[in-house]
C-alpha positions in Angstrom: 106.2 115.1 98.3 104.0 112.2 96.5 105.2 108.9 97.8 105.6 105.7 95.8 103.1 103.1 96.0 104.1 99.3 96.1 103.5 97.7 92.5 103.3 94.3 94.7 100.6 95.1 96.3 98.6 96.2 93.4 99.2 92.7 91.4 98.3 90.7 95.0 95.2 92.2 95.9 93.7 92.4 92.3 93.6 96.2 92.6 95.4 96.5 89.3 95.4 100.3 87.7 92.5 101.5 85.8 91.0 104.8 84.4 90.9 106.4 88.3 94.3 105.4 89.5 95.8 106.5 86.0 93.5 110.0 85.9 95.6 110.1 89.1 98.5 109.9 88.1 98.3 112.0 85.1 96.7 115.2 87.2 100.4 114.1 90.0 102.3 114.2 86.9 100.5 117.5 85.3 101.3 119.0 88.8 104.7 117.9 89.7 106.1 117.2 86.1 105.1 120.4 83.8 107.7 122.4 82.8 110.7 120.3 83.7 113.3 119.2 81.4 113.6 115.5 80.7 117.7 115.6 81.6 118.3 111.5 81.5 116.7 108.4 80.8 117.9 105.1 82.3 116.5 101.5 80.9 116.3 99.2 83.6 114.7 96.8 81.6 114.5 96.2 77.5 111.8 94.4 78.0 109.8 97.8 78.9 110.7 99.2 75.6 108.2 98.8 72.8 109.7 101.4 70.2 113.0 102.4 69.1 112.1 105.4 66.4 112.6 107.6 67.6 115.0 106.5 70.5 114.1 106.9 74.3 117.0 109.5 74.5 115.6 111.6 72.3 113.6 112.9 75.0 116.0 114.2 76.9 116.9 118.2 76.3 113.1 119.0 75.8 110.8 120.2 78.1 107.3 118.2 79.6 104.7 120.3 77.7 101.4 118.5 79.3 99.8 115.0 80.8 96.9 113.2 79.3 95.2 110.1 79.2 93.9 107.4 76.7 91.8 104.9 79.5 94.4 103.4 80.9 97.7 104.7 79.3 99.3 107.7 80.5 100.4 110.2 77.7 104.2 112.2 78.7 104.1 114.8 75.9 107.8 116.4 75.5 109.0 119.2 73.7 104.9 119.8 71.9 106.4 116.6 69.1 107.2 113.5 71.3 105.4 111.1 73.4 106.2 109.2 76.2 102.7 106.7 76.2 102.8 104.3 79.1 100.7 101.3 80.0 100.8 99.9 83.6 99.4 96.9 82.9 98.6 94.1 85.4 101.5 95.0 88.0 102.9 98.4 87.0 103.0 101.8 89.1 104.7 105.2 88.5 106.9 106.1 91.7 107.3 109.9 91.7 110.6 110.6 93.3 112.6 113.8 94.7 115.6 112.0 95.3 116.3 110.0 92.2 120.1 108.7 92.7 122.4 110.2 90.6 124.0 106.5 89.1 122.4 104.4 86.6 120.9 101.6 87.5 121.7 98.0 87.2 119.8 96.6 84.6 117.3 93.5 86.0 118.0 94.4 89.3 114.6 94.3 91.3 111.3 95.9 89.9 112.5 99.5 88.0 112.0 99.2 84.4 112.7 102.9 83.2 113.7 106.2 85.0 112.7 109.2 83.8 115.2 112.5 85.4 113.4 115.4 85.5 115.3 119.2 86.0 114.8 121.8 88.7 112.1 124.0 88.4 112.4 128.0 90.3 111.4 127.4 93.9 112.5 123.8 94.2 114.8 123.0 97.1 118.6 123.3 96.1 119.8 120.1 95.2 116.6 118.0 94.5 116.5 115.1 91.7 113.1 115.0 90.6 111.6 112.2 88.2 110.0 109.3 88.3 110.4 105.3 87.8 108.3 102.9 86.3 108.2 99.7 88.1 106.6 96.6 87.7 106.5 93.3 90.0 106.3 89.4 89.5 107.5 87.3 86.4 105.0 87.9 84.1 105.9 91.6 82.4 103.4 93.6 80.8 104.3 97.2 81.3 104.9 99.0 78.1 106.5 102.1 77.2 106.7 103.9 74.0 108.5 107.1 72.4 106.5 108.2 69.6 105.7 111.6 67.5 101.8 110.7 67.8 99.9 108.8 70.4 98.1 106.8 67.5 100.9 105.2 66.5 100.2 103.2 69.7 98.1 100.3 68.8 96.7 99.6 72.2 95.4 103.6 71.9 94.6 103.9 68.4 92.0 101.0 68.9 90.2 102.5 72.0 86.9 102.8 72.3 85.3 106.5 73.6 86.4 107.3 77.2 83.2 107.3 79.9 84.1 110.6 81.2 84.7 112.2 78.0 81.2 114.9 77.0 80.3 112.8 74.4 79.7 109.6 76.0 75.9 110.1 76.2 73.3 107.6 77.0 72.5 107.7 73.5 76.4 106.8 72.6 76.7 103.7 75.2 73.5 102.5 74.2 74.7 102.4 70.3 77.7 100.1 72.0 75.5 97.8 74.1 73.7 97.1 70.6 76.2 96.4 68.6 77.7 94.2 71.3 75.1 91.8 70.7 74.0 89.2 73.2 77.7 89.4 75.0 77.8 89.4 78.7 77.5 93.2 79.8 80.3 92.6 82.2 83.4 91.5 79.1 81.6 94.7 77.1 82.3 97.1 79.7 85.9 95.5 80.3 86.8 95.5 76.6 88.5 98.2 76.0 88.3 98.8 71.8 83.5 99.5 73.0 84.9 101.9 76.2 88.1 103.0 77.3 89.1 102.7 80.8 87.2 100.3 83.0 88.6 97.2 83.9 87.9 94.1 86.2 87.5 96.0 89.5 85.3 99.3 88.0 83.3 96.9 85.8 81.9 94.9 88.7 81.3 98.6 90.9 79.8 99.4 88.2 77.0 96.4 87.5 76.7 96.4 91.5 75.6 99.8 91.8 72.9 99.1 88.5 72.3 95.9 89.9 72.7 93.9 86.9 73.7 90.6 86.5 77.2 90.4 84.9 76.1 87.9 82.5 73.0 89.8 81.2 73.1 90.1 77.4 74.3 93.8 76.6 71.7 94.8 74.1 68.8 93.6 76.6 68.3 96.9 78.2 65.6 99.2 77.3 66.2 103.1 76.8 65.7 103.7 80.6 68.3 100.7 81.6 70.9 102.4 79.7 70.3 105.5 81.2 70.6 104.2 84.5 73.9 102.1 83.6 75.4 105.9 82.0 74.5 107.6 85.0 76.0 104.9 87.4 79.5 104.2 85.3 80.2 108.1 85.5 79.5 108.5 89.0 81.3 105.1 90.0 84.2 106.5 88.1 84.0 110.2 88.8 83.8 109.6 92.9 86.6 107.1 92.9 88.7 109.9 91.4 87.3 112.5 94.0 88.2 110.1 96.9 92.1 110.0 95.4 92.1 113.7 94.7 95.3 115.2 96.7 96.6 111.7 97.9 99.7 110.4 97.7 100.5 107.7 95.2 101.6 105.6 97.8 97.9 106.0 99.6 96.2 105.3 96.6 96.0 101.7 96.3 94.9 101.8 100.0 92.2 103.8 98.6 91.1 101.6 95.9 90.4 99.6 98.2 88.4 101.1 101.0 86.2 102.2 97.9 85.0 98.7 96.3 82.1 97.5 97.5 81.9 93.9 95.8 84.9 93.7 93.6 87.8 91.6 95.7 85.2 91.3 98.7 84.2 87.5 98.1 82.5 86.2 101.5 82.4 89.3 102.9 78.8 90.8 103.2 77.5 93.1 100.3 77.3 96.8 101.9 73.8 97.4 100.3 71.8 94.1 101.6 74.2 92.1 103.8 73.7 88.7 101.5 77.3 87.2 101.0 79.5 88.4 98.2 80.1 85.7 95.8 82.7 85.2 93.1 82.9 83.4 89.4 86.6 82.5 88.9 87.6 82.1 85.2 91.1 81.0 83.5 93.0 84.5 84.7 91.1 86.1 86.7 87.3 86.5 88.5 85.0 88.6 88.9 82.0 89.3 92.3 78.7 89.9 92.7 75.7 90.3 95.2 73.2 87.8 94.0 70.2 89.5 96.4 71.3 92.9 94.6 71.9 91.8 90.9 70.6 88.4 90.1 67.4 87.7 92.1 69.0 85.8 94.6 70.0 83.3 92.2 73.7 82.2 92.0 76.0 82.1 89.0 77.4 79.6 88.0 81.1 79.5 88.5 82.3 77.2 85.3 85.6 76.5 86.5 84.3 74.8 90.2 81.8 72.9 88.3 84.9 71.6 86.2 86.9 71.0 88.8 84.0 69.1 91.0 83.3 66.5 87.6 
């Protein structure tokens, strides 16, 4: 049985969920979710809740029908006319249970935000309680659920850009976005989610690594053969960070994650490619890191808040 991964962990170490860990989730959920009944929904938190027409309990009775995903949210379709869409945000995780307790629980009581009960399917042990939990750590909460009749009524979805994995993302198609993104730092174009859908801090800096690009190289400064290269590498990066999670457990995944970055959360550690130090640019909320020998010439960036800081 899938174990449950520790939302803590993901929050601490930077590794928050993008497009891989959620693809992995929704191909757990299309396995181990399909075909149940929704019996019971507990709120754990209001907080989570970001619509109320129609009600969460309006799922329950109908059967899970199929899994997709919109980058990063996760899209629970019930009954073939309802949508469970969930964002994980910075510190959220999906726990995948078999032995959901039968009592409610205590509202704002530890991390569980919602609780999904799920019914028996033929074959499963006598007995189980299947579902899952949405959980989510720290102060700061982010993680969002909504119950709606059509994923577009989700604002966060309905303003995504096309998703990198998706047919027609062709070279052609990212390089119309790199133009229109002007002379904006390639490294907030691939992170913003309304030009593509899916990559975040972490995948974004894999990503301009394995081009070797600098992350503050103007987006429409590559030439036809640069954006072929930067297709080509944001597919792979993507698609072989899903192969590696294929078949694990959700509590493994994380773990995964990683063992899989080569730069990204790796500052002072030596770059895998050359063996020059990883280096890091810290902003307001977050940072981002980089091989200089592999992407910039050798030459450091400058990291704006030290410089402040050192005035």
């Amino acid at each position: 049985m899938r174990g449950a991964a520790d939302p803590a962990e993901f929050l601490q170490t930077g590794r928050v969920p993008e497009l891989p860990e959620v693809e992995s989730l929704r191909r757990l959920l299309t396995e181990e979710a399909v075909g149940r009944a929704v019996v019971r929904v507990d709120v754990a938190a209001i907080s989570v809740l970001k619509t109320y027409d129609p009600p969460f309990t309006a799922l329950a009775g109908m059967f899970v029908t199929s899994v997709a995903r919109h980058g990063k949210f996760l899209d629970v379709e019930v009954g073939g006319e309802l949508h469970l869409i969930v964002h994980l945000a910075r510190a959220g995780w999906l726990q995948w249970r078999a032995n959901l307790p039968p009592a409610p629980p205590k509202p704002g009581k530890g991390p569980l935000a919602l609780r999904i009960h799920l019914g028996e399917r033929d074959g499963d042990p006598p007995g189980s309680a299947y579902g899952f939990d949405l959980t989510e750590a720290g102060t700061k909460k982010g993680l969002a659920a909504y119950c709606v009749r059509d994923p577009a009524e989700v604002p966060g979805v309905a303003r995504l850009g096309p998703d990198p994995l998706a047919e027609d993302f062709t070279p052609e198609k990212l390089g119309e976005l790199l133009a229109a993104a002007g002379r904006s730092q390639i490294k907030g174009v691939l992170r913003d989610q309304s030009v593509i859908a899916g990559i975040g801090n972490a995948y974004s800096d894999e990503v301009l690594h394995a081009a070797r690009l600098s992350p503050f190289k103007p987006a429409n400064s590559l030439d036809p053969e640069g954006v072929a290269a930067l297709h080509a590498v944001i597919r792979e990066t993507l698609a072989d960070a899903i192969a590696r999670s294929d078949g694990l457990e959700t509590s493994q995944l994380k773990r995964e994650k990683k063992a899989g970055l080569r730069v990204h959360a790796r500052t002072g550690q030596p770059c895998p490619v050359c063996g020059d130090t990883v280096r890091e640019v810290s902003f307001a909320d977050s940072s981002l890191q980089y091989c200089a020998t592999c992407q910039t010439g050798g030459k450091p960036l400058a990291d704006r808040r030290l410089s402040r800081l050192l005035k």
